[in-house]
ROZA-857016 format. One record per residue (C-alpha): x negated, z negated, y negated; residue number from 1; residue in three letters. Coordinates in steps of 0.2 Angstrom, whole numbers. Layout:
N
x->X&z->Z&y->Y&resi->NUM&resn->ala
...
This chain:
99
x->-319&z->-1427&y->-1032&resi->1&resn->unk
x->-307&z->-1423&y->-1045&resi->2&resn->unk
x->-295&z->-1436&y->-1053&resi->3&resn->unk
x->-278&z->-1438&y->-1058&resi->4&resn->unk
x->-272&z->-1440&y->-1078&resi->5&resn->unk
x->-271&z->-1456&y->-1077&resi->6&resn->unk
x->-286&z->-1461&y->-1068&resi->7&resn->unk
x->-297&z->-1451&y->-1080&resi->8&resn->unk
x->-289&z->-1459&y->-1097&resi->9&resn->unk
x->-289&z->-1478&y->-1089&resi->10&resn->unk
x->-308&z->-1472&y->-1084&resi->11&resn->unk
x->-312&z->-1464&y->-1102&resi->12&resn->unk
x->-304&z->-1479&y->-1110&resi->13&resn->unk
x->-313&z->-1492&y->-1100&resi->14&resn->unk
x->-328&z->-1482&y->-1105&resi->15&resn->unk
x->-325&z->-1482&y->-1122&resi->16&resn->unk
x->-322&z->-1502&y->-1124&resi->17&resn->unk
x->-335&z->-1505&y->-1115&resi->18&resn->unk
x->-348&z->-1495&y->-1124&resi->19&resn->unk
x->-341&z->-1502&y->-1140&resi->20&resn->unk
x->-338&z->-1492&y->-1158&resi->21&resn->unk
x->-321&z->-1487&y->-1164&resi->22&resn->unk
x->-311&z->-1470&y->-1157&resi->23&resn->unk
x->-315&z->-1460&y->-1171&resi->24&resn->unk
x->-336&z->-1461&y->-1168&resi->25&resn->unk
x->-330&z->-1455&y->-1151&resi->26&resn->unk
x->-329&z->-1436&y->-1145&resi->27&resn->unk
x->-317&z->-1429&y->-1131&resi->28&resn->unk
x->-318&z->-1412&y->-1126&resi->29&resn->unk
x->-315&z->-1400&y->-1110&resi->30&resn->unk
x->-328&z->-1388&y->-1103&resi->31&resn->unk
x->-328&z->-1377&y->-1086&resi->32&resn->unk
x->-347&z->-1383&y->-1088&resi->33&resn->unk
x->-347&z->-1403&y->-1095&resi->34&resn->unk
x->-366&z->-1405&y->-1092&resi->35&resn->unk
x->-367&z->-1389&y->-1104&resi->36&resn->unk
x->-356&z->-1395&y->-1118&resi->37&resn->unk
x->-365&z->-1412&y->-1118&resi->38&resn->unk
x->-382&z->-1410&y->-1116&resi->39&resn->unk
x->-386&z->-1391&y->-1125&resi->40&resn->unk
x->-370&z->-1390&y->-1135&resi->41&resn->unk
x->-368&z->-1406&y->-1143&resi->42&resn->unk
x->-384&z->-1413&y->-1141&resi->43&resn->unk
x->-381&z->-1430&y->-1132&resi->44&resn->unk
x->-396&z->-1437&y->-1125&resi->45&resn->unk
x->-393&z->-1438&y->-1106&resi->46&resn->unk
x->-404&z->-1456&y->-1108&resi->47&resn->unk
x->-399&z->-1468&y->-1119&resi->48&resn->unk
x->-384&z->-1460&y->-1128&resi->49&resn->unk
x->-366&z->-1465&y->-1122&resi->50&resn->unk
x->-355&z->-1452&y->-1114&resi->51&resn->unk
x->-345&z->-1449&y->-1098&resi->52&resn->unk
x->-336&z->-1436&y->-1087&resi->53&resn->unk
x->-324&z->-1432&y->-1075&resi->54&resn->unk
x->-317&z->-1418&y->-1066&resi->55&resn->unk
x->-298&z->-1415&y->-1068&resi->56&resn->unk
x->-285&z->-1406&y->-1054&resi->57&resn->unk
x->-282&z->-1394&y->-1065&resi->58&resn->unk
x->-288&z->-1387&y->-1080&resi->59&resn->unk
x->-269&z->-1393&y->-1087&resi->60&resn->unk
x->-271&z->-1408&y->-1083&resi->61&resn->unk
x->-289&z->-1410&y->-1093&resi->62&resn->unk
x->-284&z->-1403&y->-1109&resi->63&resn->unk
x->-267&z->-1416&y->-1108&resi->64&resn->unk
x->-280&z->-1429&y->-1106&resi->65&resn->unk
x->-291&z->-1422&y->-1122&resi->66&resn->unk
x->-276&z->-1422&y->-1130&resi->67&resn->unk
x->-272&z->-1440&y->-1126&resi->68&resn->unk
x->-287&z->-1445&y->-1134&resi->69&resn->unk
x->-287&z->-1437&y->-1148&resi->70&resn->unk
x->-268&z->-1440&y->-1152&resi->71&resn->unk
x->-267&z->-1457&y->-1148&resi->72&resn->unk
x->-283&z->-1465&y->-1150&resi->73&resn->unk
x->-288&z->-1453&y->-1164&resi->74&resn->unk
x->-304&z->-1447&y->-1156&resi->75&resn->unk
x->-313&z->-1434&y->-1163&resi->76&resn->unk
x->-314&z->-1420&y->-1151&resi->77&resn->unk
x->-307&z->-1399&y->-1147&resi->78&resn->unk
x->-300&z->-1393&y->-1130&resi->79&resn->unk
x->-311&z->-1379&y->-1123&resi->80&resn->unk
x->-300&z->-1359&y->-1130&resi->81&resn->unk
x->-300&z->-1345&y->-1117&resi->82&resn->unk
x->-307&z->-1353&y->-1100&resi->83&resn->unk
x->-302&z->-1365&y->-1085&resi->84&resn->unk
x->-309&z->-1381&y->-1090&resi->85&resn->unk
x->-307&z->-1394&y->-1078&resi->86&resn->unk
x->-319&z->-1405&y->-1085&resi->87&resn->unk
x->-315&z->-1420&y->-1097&resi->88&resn->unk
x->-330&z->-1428&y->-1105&resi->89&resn->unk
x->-333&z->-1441&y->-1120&resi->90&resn->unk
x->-347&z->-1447&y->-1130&resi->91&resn->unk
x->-350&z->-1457&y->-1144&resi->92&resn->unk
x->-355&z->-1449&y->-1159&resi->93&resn->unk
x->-374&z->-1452&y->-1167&resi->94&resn->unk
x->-384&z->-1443&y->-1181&resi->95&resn->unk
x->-392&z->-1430&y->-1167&resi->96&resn->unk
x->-375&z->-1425&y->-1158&resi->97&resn->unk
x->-364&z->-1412&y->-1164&resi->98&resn->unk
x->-354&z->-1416&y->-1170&resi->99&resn->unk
């Protein structure tokens, strides 16, 4: 089911505050392929690590999202370049995850 803008950053930001840490030991990012980019790119740890994802409706609409966060919460994180990435995911940042 894909999500609006604001569904996904109150989503994010509930996420985020619940799982605790400050923004900038959290990661945003977009991906055509979220479980990809979480689990072989950046290493996250699908048990016991902190992340979450959601699909956009558009790929527009997930990189205004990444850009929310990282503008205006000062996330660490990078919009995917060249493809249609509808998918919005976060994870707090550990020693294994890159980065």
């Amino acid at each position: 089911m894909t999500k609006s803008k604001q569904q996904i950053i109150e989503e994010i930001t509930t996420h985020i505050r619940k799982r605790g840490g400050e923004p900038g030991t959290w990661y945003v990012g977009t991906s055509n392929d979220s479980r990809a980019a979480l689990f072989d790119q950046h290493k996250v740890k699908e048990k016991g690590d902190r992340w979450i994802r959601r699909r956009a409706d558009s790929a527009i609409v997930a990189r205004e999202v990444q850009e929310h966060f990282v503008s205006a919460l000062a996330t660490d994180g990078k919009a995917a370049v060249g493809e249609l990435a509808y998918m919005v995911y976060a994870y707090r940042k550990a020693p294994h995850t890159r980065p």
